[in-house]
C-alpha positions as CSV (number, residue, x, y, z in Angstrom):
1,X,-22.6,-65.3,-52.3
2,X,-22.3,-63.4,-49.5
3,X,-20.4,-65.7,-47.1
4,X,-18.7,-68.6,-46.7
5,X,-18.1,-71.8,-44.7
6,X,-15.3,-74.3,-44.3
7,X,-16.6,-77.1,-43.4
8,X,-19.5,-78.3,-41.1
9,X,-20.0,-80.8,-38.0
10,X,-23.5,-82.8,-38.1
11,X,-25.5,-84.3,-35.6
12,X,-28.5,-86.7,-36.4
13,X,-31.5,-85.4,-37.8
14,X,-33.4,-88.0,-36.2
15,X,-36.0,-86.7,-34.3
16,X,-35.4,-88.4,-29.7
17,X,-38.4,-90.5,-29.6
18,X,-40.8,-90.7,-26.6
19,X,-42.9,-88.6,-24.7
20,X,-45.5,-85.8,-26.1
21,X,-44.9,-83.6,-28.8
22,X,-43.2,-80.2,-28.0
23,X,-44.4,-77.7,-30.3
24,X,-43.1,-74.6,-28.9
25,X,-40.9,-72.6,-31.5
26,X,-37.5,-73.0,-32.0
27,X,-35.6,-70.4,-29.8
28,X,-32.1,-69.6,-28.6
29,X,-31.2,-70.3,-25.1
30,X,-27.7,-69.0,-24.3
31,X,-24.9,-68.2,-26.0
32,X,-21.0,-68.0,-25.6
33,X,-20.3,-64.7,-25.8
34,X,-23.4,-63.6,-24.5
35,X,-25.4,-60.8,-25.9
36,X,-24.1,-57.5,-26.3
37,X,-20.6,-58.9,-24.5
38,X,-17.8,-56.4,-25.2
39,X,-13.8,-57.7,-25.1
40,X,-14.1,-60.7,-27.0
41,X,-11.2,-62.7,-27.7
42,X,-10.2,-63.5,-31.6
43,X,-9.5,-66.9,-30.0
44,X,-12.1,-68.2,-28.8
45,X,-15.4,-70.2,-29.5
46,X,-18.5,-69.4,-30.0
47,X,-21.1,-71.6,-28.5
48,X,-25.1,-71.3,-28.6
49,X,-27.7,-72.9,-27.0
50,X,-31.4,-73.9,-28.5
51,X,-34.2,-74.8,-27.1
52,X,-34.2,-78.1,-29.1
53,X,-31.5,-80.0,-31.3
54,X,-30.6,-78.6,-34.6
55,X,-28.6,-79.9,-36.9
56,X,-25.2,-78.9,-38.5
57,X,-26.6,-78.8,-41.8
58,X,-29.2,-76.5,-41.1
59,X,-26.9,-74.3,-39.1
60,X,-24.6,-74.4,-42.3
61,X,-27.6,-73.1,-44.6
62,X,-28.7,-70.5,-41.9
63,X,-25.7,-68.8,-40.6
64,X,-24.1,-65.6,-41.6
65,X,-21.7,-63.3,-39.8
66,X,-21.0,-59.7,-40.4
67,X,-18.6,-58.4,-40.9
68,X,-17.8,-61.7,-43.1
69,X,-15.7,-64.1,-42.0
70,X,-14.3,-66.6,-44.6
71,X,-12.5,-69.5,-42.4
72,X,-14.7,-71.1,-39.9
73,X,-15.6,-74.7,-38.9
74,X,-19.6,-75.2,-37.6
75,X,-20.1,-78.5,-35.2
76,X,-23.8,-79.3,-34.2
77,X,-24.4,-81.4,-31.1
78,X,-28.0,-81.9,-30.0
79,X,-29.2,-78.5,-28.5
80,X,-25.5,-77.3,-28.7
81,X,-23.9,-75.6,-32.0
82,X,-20.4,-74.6,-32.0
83,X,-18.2,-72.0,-33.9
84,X,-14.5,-72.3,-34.7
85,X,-13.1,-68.9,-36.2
86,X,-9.8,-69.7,-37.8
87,X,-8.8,-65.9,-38.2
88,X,-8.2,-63.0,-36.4
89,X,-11.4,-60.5,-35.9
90,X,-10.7,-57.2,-36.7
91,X,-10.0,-55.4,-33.4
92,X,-12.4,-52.7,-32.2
93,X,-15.1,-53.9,-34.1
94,X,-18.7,-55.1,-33.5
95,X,-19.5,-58.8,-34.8
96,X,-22.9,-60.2,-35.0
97,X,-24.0,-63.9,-35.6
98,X,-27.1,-63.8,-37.5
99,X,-29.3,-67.1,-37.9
100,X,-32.1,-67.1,-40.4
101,X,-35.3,-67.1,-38.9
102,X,-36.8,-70.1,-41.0
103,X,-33.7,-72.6,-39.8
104,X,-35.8,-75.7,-38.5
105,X,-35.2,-77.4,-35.7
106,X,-34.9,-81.6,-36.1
107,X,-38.6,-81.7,-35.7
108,X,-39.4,-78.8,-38.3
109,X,-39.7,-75.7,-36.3
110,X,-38.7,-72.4,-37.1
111,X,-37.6,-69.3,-35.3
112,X,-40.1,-66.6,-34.4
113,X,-38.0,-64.0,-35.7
114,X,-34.1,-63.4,-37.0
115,X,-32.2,-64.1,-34.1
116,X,-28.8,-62.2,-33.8
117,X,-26.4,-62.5,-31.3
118,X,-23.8,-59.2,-31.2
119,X,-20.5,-59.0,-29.5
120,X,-17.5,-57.0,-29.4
121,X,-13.5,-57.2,-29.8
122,X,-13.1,-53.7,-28.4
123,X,-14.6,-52.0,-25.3
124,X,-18.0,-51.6,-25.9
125,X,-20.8,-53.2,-28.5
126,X,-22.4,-50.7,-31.4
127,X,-25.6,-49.7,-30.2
128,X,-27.3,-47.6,-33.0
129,X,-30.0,-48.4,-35.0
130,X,-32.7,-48.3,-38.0
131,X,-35.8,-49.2,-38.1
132,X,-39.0,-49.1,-40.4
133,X,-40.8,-51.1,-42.5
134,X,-41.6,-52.6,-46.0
135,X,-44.2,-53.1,-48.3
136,X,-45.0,-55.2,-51.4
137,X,-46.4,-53.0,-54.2
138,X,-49.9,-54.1,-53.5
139,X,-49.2,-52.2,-49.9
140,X,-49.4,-55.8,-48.3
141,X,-46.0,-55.8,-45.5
142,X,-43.4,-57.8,-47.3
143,X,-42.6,-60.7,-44.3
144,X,-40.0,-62.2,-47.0
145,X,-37.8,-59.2,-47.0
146,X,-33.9,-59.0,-46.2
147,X,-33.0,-55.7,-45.1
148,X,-29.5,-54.4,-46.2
149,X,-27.3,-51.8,-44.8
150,X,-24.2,-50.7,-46.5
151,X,-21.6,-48.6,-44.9
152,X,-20.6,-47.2,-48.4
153,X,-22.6,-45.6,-50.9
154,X,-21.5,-48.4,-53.6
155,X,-24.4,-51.0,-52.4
156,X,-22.3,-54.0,-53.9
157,X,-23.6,-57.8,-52.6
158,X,-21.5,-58.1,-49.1
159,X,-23.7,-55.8,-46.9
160,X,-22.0,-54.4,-43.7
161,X,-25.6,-55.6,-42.2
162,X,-28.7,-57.2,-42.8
163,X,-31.9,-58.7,-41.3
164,X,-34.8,-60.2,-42.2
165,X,-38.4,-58.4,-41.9
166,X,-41.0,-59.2,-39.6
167,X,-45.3,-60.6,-40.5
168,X,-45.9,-56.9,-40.7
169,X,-43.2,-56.0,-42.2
170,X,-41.4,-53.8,-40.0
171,X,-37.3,-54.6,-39.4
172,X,-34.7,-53.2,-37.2
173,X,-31.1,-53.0,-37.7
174,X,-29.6,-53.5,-34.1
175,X,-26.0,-53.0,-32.9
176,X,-25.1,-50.6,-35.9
177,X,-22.1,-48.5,-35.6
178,X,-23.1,-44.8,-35.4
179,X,-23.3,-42.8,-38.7
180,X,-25.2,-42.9,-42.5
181,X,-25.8,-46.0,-44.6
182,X,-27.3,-47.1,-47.6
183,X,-30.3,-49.0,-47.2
184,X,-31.8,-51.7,-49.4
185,X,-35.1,-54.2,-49.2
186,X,-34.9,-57.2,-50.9
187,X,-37.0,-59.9,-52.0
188,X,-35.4,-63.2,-50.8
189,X,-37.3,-65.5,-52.4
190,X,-35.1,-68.9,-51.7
191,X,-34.5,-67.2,-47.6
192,X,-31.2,-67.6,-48.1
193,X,-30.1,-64.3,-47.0
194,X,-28.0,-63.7,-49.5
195,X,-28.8,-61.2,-52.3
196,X,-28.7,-62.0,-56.1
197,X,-27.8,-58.8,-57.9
198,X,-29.3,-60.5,-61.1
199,X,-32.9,-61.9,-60.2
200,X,-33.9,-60.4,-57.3
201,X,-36.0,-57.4,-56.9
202,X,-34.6,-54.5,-54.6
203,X,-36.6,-51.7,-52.7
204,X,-34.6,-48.5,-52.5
205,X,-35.7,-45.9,-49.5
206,X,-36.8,-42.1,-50.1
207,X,-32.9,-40.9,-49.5
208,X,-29.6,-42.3,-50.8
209,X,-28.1,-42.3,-46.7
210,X,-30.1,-42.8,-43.8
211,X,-29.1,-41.6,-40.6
212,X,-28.7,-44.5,-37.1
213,X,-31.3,-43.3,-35.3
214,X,-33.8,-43.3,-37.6
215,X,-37.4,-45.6,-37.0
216,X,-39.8,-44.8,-39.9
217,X,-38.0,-45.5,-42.9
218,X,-40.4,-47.0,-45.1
219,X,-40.1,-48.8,-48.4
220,X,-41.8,-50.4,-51.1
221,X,-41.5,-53.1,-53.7
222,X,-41.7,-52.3,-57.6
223,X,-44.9,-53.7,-59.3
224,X,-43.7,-56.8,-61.3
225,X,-45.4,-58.8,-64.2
226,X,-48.4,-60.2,-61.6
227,X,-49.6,-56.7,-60.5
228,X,-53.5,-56.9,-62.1
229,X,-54.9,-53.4,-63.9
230,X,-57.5,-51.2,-62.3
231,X,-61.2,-53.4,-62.7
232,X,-63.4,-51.7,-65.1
233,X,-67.1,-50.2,-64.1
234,X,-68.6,-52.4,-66.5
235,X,-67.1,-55.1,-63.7
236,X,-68.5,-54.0,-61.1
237,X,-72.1,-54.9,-60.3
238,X,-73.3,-52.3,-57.2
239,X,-73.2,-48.7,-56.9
240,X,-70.1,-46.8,-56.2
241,X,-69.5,-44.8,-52.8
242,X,-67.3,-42.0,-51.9
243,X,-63.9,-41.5,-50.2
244,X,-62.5,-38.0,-48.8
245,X,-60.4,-36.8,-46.0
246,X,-56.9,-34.8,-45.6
247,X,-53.4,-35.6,-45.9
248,X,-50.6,-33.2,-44.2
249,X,-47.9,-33.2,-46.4
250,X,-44.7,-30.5,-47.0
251,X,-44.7,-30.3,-50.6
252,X,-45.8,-28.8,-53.7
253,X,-48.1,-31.4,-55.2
254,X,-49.8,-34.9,-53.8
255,X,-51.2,-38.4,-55.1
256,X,-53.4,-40.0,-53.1
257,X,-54.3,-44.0,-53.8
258,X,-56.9,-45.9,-53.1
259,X,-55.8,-49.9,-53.7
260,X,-58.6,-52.5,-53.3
261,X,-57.8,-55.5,-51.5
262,X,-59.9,-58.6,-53.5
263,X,-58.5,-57.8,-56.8
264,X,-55.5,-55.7,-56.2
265,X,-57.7,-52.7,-58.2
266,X,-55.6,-49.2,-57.8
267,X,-57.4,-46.0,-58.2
268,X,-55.3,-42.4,-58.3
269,X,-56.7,-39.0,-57.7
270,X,-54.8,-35.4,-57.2
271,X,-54.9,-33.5,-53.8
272,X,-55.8,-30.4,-53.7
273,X,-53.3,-28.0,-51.4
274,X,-55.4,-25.7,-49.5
275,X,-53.6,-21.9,-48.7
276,X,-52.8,-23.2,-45.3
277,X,-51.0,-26.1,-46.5
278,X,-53.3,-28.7,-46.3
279,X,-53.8,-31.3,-48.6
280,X,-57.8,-32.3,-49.7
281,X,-58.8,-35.5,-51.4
282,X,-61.9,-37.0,-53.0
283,X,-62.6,-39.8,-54.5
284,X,-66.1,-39.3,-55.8
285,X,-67.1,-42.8,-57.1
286,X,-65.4,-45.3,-56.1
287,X,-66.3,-49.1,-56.6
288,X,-67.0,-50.5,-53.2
289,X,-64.6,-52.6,-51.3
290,X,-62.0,-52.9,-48.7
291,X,-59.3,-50.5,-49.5
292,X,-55.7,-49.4,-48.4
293,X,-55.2,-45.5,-48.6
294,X,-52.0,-43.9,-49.5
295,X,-50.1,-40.8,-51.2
296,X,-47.0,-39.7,-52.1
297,X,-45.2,-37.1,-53.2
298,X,-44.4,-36.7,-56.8
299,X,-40.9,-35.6,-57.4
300,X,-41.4,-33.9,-60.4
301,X,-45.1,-31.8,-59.8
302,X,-46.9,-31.3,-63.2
303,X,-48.0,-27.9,-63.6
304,X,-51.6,-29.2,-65.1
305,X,-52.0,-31.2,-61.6
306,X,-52.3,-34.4,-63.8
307,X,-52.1,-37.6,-61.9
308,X,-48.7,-39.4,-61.2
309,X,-48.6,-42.4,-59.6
310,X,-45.6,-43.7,-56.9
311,X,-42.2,-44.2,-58.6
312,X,-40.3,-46.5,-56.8
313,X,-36.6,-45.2,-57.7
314,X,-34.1,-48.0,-58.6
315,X,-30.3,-48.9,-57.3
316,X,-28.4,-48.5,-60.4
317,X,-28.1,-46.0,-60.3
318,X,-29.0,-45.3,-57.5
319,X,-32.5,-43.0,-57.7
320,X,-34.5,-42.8,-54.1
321,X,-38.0,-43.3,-54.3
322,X,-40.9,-41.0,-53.9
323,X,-42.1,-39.9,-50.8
324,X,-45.0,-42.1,-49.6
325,X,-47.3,-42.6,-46.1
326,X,-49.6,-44.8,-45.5
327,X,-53.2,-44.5,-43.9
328,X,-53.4,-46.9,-40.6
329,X,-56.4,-49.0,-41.3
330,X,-58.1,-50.3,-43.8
331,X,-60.7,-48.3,-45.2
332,X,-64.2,-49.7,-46.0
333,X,-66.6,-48.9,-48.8
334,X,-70.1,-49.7,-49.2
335,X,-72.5,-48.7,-52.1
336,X,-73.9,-44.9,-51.9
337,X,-72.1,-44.6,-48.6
338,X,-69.8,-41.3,-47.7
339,X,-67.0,-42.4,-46.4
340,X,-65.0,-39.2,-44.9
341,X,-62.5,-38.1,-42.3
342,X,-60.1,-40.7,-43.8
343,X,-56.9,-38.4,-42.8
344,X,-53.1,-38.8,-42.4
345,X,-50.1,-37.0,-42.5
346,X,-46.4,-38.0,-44.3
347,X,-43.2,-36.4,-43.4
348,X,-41.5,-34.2,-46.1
């Protein structure tokens, strides 16, 4: 577990009677300090404000503070949730109150996003940040993802940070202090945001550090046991069509995938580097569909050009992940139709 509480304060969970139906999403009002506040006393309570009453219990399941703080007393009245902190914050240091984004309200609703309230003990609030975005293996965004930051290279359980991704994916570390971290994507599959070293599945980035300031990490899930195999063309009932284009790249080598949407089919073809640079790509039958388009970057070229598809690196220990972009839109094809000009670029 990643953090702890003392004890807990509840209010009813019985939902005020009378008058229509709100169903506007849960959201937070105010808070005590407010946002970004800088000088905050060790001694003092932290009070928020929702838009509707929550109760203790859910506050309890939904709350994490970073850096951790072990001794701490939650009380949850109507729209009003208070936090007791029985020890001294570290001085100098930028705190954030992080509430999961599927906490429910008393009549079941859920916040749009991770809501985070950061404050400071010293002078001034962190103010760096990463951003970027995950995907499952399938290239679908992963919306279930927790995003860890750790300020040393280790990558142990207790991240420094963490936040949970958006519907499309993308995340974005606020209030970071300034420097390199290792970053991590995990699957949170019981939203608890706490990360379980021994059944969850990590995402590791293209780099061991990543820099604050950085807004285009991407990462991507390992396959697991329900990623289907490539249909075969005795499957497939209609002619094929074609798929070509260009992909900027600053390597030596480049795969480029085609990954169809209804049945999670992958197909993999070589680039070929033109003298200036310039990556070409064909795929000269493929079975017709609605497809994502990407390539990577093989981190060990074969000299015989043979096709390599993305390795998604692992944490222990730790191994980045290849290289990969991702074309914007999805990519139809229809039978006997030339489908060209599909063209992207990745950074080296």
């Amino acid at each position: 577990m990643l953090f702890w509480s003392v004890a807990v304060g509840c209010a009813s969970d019985r939902p005020p009677s009378g008058g229509p139906v709100d169903s506007s999403p849960l959201q937070i009002i105010s808070s005590e300090p407010r946002y970004t506040a800088a000088g905050f006393s060790s001694e003092t309570m932290i009070r928020i404000t929702f838009s509707h009453p929550v109760s203790g219990r859910e506050l309890l399941k939904a709350l994490v503070i970073s850096p951790s703080v072990d001794n701490y007393d939650i009380a949850a009245r109507g729209k009003t949730a208070e936090i007791r902190i029985f020890e001294p914050l570290k001085p100098g240091s930028t705190y954030r109150i992080i509430l999961n984004k599927y906490i429910r309200d008393i009549r079941g609703r859920n916040l749009d996003n991770t809501a985070i309230i950061a404050f400071s003990t010293g002078p001034v609030t962190d103010a760096s940040v990463i951003a970027g975005k995950v995907y499952l293996y399938n290239l679908n965004p992963a919306s279930d993802a927790l995003l860890l930051a750790f300020s040393k290279s280790d990558s142990g359980t207790e991240p420094d940070y963490l936040v949970q991704t958006g519907t499309d994916g993308s995340f974005q570390l606020d209030h970071l202090a300034a420097g390199k971290y290792r970053i991590i994507a995990v699957k949170d599959t019981n939203r608890d945001l706490r990360f379980d070293r021994s059944s969850e599945t990590v995402a590791v980035p293209d780099r061991a550090l990543v820099a604050t300031g950085t807004r285009s990490i991407m990462l991507r899930f390992p396959a697991d046991e329900i990623t289907r195999s490539p249909s075969t063309s005795a499957e497939e009932t209609d002619p094929p069509g074609t798929l070509s284009g260009i992909c900027k790249a600053d390597a030596q080598a480049l795969t480029v995938e085609a990954r169809r949407h209804k049945d999670d089919a992958s197909f993999l073809t070589s680039a070929i580097r033109t003298a200036t640079g310039i990556f070409r790509y064909s795929f000269p039958s493929l079975p017709p569909g609605t497809y994502t388009v990407s390539a990577s970057i093989p981190s060990e070229p074969k000299q015989n050009k043979q096709v390599q598809a993305w390795k998604p690196g692992r944490l222990d220990p730790f191994t980045p992940s290849e290289v990969f972009g991702i074309y914007p839109d999805t990519v139809r094809i229809r039978p006997e139709w030339v489908t060209d000009a599909i063209d992207f670029s990745i950074r080296p």
